[in-house]
KOLLO-671867 format. One record per residue: residue in three letters; x, y, z of N, C-alpha, C in turn. Coordinates in pm, whole numbers, m for minus. Example, Ala and Ser with C-alpha at 12.3 -4.5 7.8 and 13.67 -1.06 7.14 Angstrom:
2
{res=Ala	n_east=1319	n_north=m569	n_up=780	ca_east=1230	ca_north=m450	ca_up=780	c_east=1320	c_north=m330	c_up=780}
{res=Ser	n_east=1285	n_north=m225	n_up=708	ca_east=1367	ca_north=m106	ca_up=714	c_east=1290	c_north=3	c_up=787}
//
This chain:
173
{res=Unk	n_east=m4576	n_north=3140	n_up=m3209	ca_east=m4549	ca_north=3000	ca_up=m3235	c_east=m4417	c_north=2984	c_up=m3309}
{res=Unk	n_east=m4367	n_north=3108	n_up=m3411	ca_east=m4256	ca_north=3070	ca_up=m3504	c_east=m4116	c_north=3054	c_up=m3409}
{res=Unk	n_east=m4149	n_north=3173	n_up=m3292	ca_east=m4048	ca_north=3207	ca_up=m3196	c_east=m4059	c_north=3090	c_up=m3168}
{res=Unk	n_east=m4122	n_north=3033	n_up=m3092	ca_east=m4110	ca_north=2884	ca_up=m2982	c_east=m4020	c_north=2798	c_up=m3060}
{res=Unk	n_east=m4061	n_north=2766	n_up=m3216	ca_east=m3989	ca_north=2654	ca_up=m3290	c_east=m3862	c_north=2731	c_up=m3336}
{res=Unk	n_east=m3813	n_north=2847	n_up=m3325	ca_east=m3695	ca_north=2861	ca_up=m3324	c_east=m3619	c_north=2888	c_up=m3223}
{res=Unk	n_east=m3678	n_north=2875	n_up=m3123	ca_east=m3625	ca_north=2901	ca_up=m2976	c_east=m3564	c_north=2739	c_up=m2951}
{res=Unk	n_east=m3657	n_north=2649	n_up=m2950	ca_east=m3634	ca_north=2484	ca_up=m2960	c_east=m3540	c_north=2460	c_up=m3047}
{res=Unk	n_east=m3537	n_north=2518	n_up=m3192	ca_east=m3430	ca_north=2490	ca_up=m3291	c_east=m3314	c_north=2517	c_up=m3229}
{res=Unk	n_east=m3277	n_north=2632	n_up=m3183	ca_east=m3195	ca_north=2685	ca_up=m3139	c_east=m3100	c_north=2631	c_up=m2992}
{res=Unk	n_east=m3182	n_north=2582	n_up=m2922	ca_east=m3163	ca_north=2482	ca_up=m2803	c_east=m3125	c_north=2328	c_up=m2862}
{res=Unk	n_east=m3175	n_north=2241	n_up=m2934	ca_east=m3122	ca_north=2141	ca_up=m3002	c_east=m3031	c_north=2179	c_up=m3081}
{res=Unk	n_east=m2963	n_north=2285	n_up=m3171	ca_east=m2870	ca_north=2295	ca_up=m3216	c_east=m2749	c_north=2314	c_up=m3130}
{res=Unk	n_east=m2735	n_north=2415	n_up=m2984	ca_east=m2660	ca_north=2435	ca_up=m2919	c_east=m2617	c_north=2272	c_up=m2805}
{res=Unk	n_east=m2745	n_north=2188	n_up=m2793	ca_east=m2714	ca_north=2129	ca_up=m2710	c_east=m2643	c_north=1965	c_up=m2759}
{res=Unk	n_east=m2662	n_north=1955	n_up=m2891	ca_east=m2579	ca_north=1902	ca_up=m3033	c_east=m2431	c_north=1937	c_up=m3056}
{res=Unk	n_east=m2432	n_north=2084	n_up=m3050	ca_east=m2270	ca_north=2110	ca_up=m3011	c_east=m2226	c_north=2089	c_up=m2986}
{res=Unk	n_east=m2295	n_north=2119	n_up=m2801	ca_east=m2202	ca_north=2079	ca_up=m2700	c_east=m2155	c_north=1927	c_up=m2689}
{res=Unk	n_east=m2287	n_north=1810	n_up=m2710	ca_east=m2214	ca_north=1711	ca_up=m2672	c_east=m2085	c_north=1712	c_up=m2773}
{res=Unk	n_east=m2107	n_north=1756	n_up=m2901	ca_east=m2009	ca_north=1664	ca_up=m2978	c_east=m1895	c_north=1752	c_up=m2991}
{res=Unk	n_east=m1896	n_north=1834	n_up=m2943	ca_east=m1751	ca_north=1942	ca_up=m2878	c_east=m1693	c_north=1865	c_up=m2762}
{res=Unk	n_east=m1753	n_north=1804	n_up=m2712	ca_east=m1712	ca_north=1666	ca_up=m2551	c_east=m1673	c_north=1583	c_up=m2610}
{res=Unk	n_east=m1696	n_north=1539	n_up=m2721	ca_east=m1664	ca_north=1369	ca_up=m2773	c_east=m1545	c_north=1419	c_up=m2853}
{res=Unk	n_east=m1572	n_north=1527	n_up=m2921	ca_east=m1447	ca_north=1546	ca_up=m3025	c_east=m1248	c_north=1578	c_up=m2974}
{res=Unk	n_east=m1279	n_north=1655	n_up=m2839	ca_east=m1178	ca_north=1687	ca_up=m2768	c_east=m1120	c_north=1588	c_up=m2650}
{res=Unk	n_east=m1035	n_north=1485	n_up=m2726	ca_east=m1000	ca_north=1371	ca_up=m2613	c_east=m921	c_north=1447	c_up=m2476}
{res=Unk	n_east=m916	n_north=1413	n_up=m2320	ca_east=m819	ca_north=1472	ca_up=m2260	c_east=m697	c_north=1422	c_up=m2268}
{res=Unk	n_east=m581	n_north=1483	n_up=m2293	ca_east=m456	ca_north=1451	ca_up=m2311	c_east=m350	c_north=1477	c_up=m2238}
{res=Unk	n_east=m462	n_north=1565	n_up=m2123	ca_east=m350	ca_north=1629	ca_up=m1990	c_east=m299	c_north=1476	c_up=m1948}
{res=Unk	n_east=m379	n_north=1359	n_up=m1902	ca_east=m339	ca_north=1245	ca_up=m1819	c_east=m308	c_north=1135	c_up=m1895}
{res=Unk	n_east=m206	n_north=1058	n_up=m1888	ca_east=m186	ca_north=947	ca_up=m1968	c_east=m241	c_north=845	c_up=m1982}
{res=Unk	n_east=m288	n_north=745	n_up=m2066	ca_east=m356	ca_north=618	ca_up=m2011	c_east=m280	c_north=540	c_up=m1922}
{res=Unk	n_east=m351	n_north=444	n_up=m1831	ca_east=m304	ca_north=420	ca_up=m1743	c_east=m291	c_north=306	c_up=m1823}
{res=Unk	n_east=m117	n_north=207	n_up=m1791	ca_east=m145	ca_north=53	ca_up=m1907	c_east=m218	c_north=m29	c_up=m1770}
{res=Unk	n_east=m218	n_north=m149	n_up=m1856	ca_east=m250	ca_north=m272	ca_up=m1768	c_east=m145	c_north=m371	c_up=m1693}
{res=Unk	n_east=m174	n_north=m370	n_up=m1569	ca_east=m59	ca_north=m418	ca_up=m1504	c_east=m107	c_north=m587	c_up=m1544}
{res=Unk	n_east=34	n_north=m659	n_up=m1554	ca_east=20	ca_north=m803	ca_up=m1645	c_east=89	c_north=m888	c_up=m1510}
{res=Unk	n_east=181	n_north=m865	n_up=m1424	ca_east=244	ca_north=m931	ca_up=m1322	c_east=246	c_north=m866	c_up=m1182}
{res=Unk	n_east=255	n_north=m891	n_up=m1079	ca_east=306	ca_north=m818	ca_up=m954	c_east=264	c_north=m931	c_up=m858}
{res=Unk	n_east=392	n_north=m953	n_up=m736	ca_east=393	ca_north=m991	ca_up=m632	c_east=271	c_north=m916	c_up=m588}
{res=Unk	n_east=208	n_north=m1008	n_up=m457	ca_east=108	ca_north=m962	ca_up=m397	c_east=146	c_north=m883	c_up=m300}
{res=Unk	n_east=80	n_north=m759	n_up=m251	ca_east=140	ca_north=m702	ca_up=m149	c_east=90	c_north=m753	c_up=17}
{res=Unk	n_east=180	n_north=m705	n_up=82	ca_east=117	ca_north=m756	ca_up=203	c_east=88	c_north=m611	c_up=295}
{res=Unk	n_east=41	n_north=m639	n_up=442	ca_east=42	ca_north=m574	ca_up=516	c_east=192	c_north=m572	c_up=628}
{res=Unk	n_east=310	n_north=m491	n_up=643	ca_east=388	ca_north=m517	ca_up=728	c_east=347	c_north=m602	c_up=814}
{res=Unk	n_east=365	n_north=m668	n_up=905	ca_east=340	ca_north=m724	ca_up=1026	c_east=378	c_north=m638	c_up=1165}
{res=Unk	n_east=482	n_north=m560	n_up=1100	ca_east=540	ca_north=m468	ca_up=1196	c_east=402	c_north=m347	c_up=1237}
{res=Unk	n_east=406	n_north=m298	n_up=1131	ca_east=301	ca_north=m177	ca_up=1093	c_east=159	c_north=m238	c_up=1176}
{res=Unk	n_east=128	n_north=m380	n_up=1109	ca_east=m19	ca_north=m400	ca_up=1145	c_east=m20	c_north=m435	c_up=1290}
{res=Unk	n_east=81	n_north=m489	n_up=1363	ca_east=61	ca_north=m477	ca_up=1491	c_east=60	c_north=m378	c_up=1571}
{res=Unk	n_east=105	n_north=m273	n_up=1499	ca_east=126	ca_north=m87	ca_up=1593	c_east=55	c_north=m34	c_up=1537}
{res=Unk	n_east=m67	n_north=m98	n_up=1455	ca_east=m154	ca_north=m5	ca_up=1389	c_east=m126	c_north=80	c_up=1317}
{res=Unk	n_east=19	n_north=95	n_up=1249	ca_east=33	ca_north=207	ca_up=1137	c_east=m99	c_north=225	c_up=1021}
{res=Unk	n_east=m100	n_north=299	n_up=966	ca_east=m194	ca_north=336	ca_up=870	c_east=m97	c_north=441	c_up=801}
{res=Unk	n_east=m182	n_north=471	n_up=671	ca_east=m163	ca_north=550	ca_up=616	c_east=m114	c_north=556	c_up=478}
{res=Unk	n_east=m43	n_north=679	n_up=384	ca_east=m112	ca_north=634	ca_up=221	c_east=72	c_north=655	c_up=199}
{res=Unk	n_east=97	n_north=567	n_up=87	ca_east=277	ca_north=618	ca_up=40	c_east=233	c_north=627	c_up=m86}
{res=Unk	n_east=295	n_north=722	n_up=m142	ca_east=254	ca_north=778	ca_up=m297	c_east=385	c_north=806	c_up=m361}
{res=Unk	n_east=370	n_north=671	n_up=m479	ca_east=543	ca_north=650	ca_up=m523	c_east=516	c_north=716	c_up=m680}
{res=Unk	n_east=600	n_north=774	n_up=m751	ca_east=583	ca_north=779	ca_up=m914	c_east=723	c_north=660	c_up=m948}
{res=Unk	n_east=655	n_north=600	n_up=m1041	ca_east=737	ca_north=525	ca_up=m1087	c_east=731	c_north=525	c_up=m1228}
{res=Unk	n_east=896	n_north=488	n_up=m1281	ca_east=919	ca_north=513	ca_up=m1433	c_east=898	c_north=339	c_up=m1474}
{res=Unk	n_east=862	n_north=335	n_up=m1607	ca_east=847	ca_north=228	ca_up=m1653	c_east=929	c_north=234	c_up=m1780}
{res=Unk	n_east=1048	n_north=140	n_up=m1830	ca_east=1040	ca_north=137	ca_up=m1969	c_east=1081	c_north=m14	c_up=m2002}
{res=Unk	n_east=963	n_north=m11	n_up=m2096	ca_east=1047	ca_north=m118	ca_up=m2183	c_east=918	c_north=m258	c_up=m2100}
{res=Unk	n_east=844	n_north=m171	n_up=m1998	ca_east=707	ca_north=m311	ca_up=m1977	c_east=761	c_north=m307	c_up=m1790}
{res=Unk	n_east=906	n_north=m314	n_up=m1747	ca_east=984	ca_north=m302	ca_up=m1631	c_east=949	c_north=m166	c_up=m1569}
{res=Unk	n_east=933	n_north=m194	n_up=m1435	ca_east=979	ca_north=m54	ca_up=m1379	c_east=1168	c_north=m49	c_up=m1327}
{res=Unk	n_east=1209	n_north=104	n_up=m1350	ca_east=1333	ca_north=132	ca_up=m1361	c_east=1389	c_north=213	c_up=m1262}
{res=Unk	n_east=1300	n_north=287	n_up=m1198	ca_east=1275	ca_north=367	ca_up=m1097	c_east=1176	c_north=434	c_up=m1027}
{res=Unk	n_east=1140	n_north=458	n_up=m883	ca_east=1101	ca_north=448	ca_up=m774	c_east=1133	c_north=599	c_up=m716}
{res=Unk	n_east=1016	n_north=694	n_up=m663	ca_east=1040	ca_north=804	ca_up=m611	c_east=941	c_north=819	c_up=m529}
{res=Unk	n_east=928	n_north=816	n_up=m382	ca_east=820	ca_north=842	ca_up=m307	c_east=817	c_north=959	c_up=m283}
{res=Unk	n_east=668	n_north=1010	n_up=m339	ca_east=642	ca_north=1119	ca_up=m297	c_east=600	c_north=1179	c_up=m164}
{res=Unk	n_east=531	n_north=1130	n_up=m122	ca_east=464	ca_north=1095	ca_up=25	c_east=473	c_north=979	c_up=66}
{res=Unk	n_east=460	n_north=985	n_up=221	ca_east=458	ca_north=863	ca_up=297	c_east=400	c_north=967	c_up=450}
{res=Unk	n_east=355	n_north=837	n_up=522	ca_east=326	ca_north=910	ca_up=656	c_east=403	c_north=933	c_up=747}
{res=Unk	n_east=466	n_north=1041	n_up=825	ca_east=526	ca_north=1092	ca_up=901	c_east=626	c_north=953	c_up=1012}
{res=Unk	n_east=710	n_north=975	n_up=980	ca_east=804	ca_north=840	ca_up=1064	c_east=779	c_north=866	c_up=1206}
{res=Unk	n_east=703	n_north=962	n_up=1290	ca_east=694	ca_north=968	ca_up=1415	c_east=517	c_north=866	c_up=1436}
{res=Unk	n_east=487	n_north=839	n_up=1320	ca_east=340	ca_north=765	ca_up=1277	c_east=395	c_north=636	c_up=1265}
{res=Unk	n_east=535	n_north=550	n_up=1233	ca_east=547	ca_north=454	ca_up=1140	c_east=544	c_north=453	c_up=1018}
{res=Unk	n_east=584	n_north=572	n_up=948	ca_east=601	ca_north=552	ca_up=820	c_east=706	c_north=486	c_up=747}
{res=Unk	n_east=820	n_north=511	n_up=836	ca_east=926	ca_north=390	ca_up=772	c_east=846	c_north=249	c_up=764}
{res=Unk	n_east=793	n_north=222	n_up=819	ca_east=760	ca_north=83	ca_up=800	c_east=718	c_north=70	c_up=714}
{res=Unk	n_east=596	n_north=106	n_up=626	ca_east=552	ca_north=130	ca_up=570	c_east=623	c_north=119	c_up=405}
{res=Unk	n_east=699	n_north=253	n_up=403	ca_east=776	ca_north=304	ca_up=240	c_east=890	c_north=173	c_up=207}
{res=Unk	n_east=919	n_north=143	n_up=263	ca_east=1009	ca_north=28	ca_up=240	c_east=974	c_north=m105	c_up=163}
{res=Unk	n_east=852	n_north=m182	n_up=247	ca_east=733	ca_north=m302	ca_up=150	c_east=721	c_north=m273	c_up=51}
{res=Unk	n_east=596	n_north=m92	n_up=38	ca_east=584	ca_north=m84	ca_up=m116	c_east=678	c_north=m67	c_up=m198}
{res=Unk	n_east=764	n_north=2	n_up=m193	ca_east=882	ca_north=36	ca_up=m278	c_east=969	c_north=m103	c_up=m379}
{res=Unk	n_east=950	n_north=m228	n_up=m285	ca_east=986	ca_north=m340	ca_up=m259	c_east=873	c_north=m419	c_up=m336}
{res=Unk	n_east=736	n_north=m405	n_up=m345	ca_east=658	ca_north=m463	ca_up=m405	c_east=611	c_north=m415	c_up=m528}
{res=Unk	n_east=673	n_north=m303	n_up=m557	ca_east=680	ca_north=m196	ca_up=m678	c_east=742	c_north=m235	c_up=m820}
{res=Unk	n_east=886	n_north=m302	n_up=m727	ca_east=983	ca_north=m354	ca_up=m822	c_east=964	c_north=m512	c_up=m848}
{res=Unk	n_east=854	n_north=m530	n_up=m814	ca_east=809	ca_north=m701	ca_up=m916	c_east=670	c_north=m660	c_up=m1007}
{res=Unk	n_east=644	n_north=m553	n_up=m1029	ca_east=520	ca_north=m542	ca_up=m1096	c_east=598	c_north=m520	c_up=m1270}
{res=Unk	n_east=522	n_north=m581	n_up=m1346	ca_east=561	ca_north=m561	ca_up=m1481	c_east=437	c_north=m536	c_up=m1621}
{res=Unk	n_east=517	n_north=m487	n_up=m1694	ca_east=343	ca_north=m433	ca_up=m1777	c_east=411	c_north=m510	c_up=m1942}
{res=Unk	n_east=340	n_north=m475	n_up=m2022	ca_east=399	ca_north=m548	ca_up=m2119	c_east=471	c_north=m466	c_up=m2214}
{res=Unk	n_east=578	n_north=m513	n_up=m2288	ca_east=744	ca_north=m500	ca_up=m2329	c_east=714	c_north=m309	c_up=m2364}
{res=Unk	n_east=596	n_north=m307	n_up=m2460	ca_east=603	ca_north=m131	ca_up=m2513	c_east=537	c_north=m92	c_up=m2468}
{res=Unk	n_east=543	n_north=m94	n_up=m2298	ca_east=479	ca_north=1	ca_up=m2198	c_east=590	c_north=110	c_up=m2174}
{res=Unk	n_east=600	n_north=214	n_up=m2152	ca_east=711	ca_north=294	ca_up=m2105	c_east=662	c_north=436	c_up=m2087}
{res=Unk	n_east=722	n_north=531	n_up=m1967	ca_east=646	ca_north=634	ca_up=m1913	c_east=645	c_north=569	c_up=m1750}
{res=Unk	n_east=582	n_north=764	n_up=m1716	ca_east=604	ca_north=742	ca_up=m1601	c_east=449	c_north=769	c_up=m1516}
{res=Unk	n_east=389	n_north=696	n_up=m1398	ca_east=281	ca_north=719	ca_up=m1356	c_east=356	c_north=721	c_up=m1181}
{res=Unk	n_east=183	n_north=781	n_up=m1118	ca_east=201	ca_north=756	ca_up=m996	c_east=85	c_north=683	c_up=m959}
{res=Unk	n_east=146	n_north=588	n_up=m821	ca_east=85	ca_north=496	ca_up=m758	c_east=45	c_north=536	c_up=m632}
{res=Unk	n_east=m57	n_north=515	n_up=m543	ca_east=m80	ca_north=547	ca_up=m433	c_east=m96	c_north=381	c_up=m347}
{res=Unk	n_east=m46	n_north=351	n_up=m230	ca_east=m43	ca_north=254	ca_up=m158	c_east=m133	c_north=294	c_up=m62}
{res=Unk	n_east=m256	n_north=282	n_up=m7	ca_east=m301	ca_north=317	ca_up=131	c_east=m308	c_north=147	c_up=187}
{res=Unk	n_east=m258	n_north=201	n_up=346	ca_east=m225	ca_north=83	ca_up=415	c_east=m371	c_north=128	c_up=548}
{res=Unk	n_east=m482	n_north=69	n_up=613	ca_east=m569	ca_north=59	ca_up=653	c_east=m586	c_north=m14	c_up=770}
{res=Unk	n_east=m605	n_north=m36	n_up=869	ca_east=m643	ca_north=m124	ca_up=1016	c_east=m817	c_north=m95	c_up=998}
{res=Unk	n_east=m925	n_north=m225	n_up=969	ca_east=m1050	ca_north=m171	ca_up=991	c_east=m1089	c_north=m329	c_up=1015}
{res=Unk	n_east=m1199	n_north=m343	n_up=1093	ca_east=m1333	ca_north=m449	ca_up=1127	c_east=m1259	c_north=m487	c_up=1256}
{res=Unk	n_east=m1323	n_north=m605	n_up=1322	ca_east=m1342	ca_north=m639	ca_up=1420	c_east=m1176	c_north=m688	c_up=1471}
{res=Unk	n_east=m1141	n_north=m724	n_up=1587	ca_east=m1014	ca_north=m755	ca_up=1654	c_east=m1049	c_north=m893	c_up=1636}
{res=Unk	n_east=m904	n_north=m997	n_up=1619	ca_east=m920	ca_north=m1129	ca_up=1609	c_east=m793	c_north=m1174	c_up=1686}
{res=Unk	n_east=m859	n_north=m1290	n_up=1717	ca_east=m723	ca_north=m1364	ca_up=1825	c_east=m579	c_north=m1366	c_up=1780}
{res=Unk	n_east=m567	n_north=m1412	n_up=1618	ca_east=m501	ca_north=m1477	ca_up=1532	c_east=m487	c_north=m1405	c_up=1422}
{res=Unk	n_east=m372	n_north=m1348	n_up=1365	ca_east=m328	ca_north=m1313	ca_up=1277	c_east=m403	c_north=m1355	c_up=1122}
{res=Unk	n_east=m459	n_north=m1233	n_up=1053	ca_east=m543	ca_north=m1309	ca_up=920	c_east=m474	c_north=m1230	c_up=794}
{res=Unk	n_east=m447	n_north=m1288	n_up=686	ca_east=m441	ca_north=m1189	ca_up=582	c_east=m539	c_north=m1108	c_up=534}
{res=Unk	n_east=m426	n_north=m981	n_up=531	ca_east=m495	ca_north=m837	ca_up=492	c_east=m534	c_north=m858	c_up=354}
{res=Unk	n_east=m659	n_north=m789	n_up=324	ca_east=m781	ca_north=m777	ca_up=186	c_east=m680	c_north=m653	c_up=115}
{res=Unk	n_east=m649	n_north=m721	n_up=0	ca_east=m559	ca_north=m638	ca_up=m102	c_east=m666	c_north=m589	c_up=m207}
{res=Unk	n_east=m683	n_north=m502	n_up=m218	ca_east=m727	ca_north=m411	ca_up=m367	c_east=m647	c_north=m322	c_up=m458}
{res=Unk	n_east=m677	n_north=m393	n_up=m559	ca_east=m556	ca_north=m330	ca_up=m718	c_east=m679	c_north=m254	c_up=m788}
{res=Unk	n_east=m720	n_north=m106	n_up=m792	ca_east=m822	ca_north=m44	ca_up=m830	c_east=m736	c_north=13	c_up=m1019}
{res=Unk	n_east=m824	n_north=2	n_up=m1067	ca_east=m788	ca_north=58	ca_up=m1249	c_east=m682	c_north=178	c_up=m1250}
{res=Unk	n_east=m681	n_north=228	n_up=m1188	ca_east=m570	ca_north=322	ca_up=m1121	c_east=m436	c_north=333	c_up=m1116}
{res=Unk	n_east=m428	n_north=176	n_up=m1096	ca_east=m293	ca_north=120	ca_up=m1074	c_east=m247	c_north=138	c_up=m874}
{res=Unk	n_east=m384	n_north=215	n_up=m813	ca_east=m383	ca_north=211	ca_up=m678	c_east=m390	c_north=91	c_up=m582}
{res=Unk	n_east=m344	n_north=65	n_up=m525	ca_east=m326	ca_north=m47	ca_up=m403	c_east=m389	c_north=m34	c_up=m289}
{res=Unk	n_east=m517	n_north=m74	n_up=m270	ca_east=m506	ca_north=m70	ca_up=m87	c_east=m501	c_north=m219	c_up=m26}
{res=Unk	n_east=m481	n_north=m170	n_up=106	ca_east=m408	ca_north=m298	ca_up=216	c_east=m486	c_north=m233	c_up=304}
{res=Unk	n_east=m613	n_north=m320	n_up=321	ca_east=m677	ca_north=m326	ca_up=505	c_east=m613	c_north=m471	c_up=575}
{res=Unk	n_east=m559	n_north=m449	n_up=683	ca_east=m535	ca_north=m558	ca_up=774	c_east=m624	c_north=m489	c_up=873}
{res=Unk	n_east=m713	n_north=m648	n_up=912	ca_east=m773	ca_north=m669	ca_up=1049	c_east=m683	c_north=m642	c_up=1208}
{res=Unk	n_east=m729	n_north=m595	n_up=1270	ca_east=m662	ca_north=m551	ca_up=1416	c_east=m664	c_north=m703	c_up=1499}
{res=Unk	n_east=m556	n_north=m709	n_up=1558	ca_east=m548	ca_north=m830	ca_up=1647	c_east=m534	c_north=m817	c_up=1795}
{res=Unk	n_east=m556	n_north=m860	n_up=1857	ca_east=m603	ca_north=m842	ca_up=1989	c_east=m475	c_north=m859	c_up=2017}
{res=Unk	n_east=m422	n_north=m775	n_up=2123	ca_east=m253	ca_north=m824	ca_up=2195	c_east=m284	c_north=m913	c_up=2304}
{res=Unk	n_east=m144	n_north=m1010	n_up=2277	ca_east=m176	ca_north=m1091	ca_up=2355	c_east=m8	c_north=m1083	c_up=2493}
{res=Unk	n_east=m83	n_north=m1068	n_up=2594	ca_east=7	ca_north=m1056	ca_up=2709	c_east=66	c_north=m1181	c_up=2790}
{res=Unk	n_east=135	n_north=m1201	n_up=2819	ca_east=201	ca_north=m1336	ca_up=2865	c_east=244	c_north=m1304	c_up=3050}
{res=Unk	n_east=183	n_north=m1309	n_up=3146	ca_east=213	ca_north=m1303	ca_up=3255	c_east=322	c_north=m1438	c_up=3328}
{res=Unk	n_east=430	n_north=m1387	n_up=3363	ca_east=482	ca_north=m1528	ca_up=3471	c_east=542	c_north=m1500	c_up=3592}
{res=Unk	n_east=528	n_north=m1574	n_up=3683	ca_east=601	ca_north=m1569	ca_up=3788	c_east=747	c_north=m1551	c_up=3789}
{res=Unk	n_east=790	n_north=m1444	n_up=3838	ca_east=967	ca_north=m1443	ca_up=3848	c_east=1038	c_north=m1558	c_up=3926}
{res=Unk	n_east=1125	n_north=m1617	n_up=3828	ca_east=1177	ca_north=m1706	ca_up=3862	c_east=1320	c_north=m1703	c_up=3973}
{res=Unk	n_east=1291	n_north=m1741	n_up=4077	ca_east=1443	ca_north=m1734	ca_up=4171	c_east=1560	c_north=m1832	c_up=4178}
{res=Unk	n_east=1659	n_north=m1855	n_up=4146	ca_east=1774	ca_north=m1963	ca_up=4167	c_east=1717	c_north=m2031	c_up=4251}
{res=Unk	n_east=1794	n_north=m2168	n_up=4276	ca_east=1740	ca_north=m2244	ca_up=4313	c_east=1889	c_north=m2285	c_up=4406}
{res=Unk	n_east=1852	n_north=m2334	n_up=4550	ca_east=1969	ca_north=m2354	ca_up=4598	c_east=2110	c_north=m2430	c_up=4512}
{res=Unk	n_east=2059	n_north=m2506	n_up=4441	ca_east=2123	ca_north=m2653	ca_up=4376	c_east=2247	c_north=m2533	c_up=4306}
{res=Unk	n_east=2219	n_north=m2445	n_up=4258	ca_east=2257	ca_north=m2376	ca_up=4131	c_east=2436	c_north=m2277	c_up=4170}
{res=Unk	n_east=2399	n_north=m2232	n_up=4320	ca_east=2511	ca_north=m2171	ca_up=4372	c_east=2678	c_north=m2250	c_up=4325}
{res=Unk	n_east=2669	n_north=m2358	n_up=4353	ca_east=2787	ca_north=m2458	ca_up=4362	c_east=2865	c_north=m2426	c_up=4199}
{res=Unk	n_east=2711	n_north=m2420	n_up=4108	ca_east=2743	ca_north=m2436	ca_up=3948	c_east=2802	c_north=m2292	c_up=3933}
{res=Unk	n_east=2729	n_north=m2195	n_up=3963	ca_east=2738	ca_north=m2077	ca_up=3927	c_east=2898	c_north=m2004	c_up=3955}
{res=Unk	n_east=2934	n_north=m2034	n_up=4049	ca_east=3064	ca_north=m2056	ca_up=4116	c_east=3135	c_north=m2053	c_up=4078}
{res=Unk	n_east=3171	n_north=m2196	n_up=3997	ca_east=3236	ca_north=m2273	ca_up=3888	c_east=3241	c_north=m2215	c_up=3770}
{res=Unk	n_east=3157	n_north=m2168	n_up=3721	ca_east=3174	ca_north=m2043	ca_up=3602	c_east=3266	c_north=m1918	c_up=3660}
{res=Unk	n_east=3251	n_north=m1891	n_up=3768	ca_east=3291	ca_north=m1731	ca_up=3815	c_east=3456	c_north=m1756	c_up=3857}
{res=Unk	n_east=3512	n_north=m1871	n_up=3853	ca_east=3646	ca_north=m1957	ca_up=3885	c_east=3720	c_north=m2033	c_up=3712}
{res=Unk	n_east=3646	n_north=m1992	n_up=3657	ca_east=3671	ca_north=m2027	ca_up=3487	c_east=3713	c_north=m2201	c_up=3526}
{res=Unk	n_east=3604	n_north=m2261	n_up=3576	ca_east=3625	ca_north=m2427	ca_up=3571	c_east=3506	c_north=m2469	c_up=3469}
{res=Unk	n_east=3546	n_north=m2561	n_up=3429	ca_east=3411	ca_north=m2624	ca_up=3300	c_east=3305	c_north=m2653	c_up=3391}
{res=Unk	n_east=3209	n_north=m2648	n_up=3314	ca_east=3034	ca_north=m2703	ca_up=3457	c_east=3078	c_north=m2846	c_up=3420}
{res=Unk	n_east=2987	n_north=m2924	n_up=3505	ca_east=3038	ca_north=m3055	ca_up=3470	c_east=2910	c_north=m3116	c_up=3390}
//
């Protein structure tokens, strides 16, 4: 019986440790992330969302002073994918975000750009998410292409006489 209650002692003392060996050691590898206070909304290219680009651009950006100051993409998706389309917006929607005045340091941002749910006739705005992260995603809805068929059009007798008249440098009348 003495064993058991010092076996238990012994287990509540170690497992007392541990938590408060967890609480006592803050992590300091990662910085806090601040709170973003301003930013233009981002969009979905129009370019991108009609060719279905997708895919993630991963910028680090320096902040000082509450401003960002500079812009470095780390990744983006392969330009044979549409990734130019892509790195250009965010980079662009990067530089209106602002934090407040004694923010300064540098984080990274991830942009994922998304095509998901049903096809629609009509162009809709893409569902923006700003996750604690400071991450961005952009789903735009897929739109149905729309094809325009017409009959080829042929001159019309009337037109020879005019056409003429251009090819003779006379004014049309």
């Amino acid at each position: 019986m003495r064993n058991e209650l010092r076996i238990a002692g012994l287990l509540v003392a170690v497992s007392l440790a541990v938590s408060a060996s967890g609480q006592a050691a803050p992590n300091t590898a990662t910085p806090a992330v601040p709170l973003l206070q301003g930013a233009a909304l981002p969009m979905y290219p129009p370019i991108a969302k009609a060719a279905h680009v997708t895919g993630k651009v991963i910028v680090r950006i320096t902040v000082k002073d509450g401003l960002i100051v500079q812009t470095d993409v780390l990744s983006k998706p392969a330009v044979s994918s549409g990734g130019r389309f892509l790195e250009s917006p965010t980079v662009e929607n990067l530089k209106t975000w602002h934090f407040a005045a004694d923010v300064s340091g540098a984080f990274t941002v991830t942009y994922t750009y998304e095509i998901a749910g049903t096809e629609t006739d009509d162009p809709t705005n893409a569902k923006v998410e700003m996750l604690p992260s400071l991450d961005v995603k952009i789903t735009g809805r897929p739109v149905k292409p729309t094809v325009m068929y017409q009959k080829p059009s042929s001159p019309s007798p009337d037109t020879s006489s005019h056409e003429g008249g251009h090819a003779q440098g006379t004014p049309a009348p």
